[in-house]
C-alpha positions in Angstrom: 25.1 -5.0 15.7 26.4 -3.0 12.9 24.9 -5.1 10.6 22.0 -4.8 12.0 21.7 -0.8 11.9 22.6 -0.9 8.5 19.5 -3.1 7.3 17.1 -1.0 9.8 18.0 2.0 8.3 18.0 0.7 5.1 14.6 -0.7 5.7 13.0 2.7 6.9 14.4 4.3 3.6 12.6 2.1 1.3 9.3 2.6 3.4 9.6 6.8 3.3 10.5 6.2 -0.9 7.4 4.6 -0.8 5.5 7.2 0.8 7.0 9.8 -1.3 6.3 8.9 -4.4 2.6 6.8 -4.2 -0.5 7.8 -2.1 -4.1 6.8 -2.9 -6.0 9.3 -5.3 -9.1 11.4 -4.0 -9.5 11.3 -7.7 -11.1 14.5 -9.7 -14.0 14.5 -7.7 -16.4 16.9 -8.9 -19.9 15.3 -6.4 -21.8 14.4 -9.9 -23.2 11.0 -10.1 -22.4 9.0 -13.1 -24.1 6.3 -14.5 -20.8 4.8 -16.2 -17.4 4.0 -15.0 -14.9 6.6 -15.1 -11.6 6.3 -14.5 -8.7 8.5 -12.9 -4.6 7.9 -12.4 -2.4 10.3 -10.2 1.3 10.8 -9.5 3.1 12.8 -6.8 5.7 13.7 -4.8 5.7 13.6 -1.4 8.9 15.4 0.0 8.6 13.9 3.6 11.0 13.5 6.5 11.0 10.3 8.7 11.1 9.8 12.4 10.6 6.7 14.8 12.1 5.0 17.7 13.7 1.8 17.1 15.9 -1.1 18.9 18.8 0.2 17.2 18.3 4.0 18.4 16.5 7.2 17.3 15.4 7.7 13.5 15.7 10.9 11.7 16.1 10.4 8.2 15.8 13.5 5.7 14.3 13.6 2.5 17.1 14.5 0.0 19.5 11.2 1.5 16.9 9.0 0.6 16.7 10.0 -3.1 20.3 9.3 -3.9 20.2 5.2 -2.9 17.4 5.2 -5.4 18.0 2.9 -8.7 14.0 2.5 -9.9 11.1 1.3 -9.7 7.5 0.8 -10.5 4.7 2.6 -9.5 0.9 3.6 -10.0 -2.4 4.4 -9.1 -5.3 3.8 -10.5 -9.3 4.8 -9.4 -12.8 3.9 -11.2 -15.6 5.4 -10.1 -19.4 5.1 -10.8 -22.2 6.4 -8.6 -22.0 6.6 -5.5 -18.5 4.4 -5.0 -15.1 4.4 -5.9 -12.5 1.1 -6.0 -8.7 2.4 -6.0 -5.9 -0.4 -6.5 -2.3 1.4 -5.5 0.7 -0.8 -6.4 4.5 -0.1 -6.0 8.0 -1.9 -6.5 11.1 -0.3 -5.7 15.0 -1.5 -5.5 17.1 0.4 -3.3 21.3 0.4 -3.0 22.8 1.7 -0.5 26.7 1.6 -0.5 28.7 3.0 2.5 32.1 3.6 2.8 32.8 4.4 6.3 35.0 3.3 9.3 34.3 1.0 12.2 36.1 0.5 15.9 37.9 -2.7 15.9 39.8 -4.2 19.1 40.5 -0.5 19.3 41.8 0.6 15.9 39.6 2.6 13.1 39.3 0.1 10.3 37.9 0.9 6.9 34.4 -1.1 5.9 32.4 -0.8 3.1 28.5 -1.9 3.6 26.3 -2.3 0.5 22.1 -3.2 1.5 19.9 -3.5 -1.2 16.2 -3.5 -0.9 13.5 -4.7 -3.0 9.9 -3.4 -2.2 6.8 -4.4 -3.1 3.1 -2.1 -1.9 -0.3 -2.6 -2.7 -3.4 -0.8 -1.2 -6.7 -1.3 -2.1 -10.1 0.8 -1.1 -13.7 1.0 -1.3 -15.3 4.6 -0.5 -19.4 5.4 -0.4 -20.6 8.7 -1.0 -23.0 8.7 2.3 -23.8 12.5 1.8 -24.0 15.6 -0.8 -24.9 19.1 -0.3 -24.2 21.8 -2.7 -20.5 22.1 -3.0 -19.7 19.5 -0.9 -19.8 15.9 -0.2 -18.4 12.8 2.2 -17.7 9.2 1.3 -16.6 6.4 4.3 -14.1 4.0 3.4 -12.2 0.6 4.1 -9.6 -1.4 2.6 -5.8 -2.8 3.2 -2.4 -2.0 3.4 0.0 -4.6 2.5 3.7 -3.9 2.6 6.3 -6.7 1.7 10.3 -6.2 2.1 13.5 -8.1 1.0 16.7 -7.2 2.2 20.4 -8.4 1.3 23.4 -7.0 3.1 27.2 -7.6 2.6 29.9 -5.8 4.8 33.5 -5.5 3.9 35.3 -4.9 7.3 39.1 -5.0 6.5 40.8 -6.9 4.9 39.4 -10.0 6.1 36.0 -9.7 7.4 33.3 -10.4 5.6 29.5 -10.3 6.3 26.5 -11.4 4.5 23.2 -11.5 5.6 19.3 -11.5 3.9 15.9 -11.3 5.5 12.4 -10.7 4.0 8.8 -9.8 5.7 5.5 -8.4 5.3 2.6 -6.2 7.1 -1.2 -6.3 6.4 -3.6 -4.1 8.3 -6.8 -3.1 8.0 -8.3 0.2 7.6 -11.3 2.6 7.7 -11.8 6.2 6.9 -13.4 9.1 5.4 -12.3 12.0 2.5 -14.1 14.4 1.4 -14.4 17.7 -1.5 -15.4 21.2 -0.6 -15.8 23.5 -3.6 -14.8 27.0 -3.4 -15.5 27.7 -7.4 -15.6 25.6 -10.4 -12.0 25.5 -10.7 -10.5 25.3 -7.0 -11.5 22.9 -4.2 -10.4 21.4 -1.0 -9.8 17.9 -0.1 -9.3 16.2 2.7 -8.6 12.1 3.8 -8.1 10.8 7.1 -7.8 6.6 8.1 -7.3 4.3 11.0 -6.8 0.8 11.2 -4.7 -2.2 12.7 -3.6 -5.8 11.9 -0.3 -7.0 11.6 1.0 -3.6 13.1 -0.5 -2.2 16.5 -2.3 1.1 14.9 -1.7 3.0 11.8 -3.8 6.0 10.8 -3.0 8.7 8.1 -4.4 12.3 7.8 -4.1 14.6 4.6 -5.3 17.8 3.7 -4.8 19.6 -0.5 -5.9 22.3 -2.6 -6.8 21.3 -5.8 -7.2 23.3 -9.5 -9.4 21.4 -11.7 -8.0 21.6 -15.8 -10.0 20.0 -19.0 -9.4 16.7 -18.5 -6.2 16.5 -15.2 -6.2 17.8 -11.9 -3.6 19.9 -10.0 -2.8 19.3 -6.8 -1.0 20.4 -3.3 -1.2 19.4 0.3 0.4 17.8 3.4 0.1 14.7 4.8 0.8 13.0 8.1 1.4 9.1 8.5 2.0 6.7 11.2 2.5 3.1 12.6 2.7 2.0 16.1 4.0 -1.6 16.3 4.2 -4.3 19.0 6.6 -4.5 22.3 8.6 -7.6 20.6 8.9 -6.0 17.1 13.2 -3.9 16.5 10.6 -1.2 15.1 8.3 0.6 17.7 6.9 3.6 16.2 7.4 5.6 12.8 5.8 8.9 11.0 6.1 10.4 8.0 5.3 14.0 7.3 5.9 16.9 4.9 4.0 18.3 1.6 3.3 16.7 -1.5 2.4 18.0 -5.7 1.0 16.0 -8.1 -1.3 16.0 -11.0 -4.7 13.7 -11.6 -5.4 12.6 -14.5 -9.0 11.4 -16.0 -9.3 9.2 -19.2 
């Protein structure tokens, strides 16, 4: 059981280190049609919380212990844009250790453990939005696309002097989704953006809903918001529900 816990917990980290460092890019959308590619890469950081209901009990998981199990990764986003649509390819890998040194009950007695869980993550989203409307300072676009979330665990617990546990497991999640964003302008410089998706698959539901202000520069974009996040999975699944929320900054970048 302990075992178990650890890798859960473990497991939800890696998922709000995802979220708090990658998102899809509303790009530096300025309504203009364009009769050549152009492309646009963003980075944030989304300083979320997390909280769910799982087998193993409650989950409340703040931002700042989620940072320090952090070793690296790998991350990006990258838009192109020409018309009327937009393709946006997101793609993430992270490794995560965790090392605990803690106590546990035994026959009794306190007895000192040490638990070590190290996750390897792997993310990739892709989209397709349509502009469907434009009007002055404002426009819509619809969109679909997947998420596709793939996890590898390893766990070893030293419990005294002679117990030891080791124990690995490894899944995935695709889902479906569909959605809108859109831009209002409030001047040439400053404008406000909003996203919003739904969709199911492998999970029961999952929708997301976003709102920033944005300051356009020459050639990069400025940005600031908060997002909300969620997943709903099935009766016979340790995880039954999870959401993410909290603000994010970043910057857009055109080339």
């Amino acid at each position: 059981m302990m075992a178990s816990k650890c890798k859960l917990l473990a497991t939800f980290k890696i998922l709000l280190i995802y979220l708090s460092i990658n998102t899809l890019s509303a790009a530096t959308e300025t309504g203009e049609d364009t009769d050549h590619w152009e492309f646009f890469a963003e980075g944030y950081l989304f300083a979320a919380g997390i909280k769910g209901k799982s087998a193993a009990g409650d989950i409340d998981i703040p931002f700042n212990d989620v940072v320090d199990d952090l070793d690296g990764g790998v991350m990006g986003t990258f838009d192109a844009r020409k018309n009327k649509w937009t393709l946006a390819a997101d793609l993430l890998y992270l490794d995560l250790d965790q090392d605990d040194n803690t106590t546990v009950n035994f026959a009794g007695t306190s007895v000192p453990s040490n638990v070590d869980v190290n996750l390897k993550g792997f993310v990739s989203t892709l989209i397709a939005a349509y502009q469907i409307s434009e009007k002055d300072s404002v426009d819509f676009h619809l969109l679909a696309g997947l998420r596709y979330l793939w996890l590898d665990a390893e766990l070893e617990a030293n419990i005294g002097p002679n117990i030891n546990i080791k124990a690995d497991d490894s899944g995935s999640t695709v889902d479906g989704i569909i959605g809108f964003r859109g831009r209002v302008d409030l001047n040439n410089k400053w404008y406000l953006s909003g996203y919003s998706d739904i969709g199911t698959g492998e999970s029961d539901l999952t929708w997301q809903i976003k709102a920033a202000i944005n300051y356009r520069l020459k050639n990069s974009t400025v940005t600031a918001g908060y997002r909300y996040l969620e997943w709903e999975f099935d009766d016979n699944s340790a995880l039954d529900d999870l959401n993410f929320s909290g603000p994010y900054a970043g910057a857009i970048w055109k080339f």
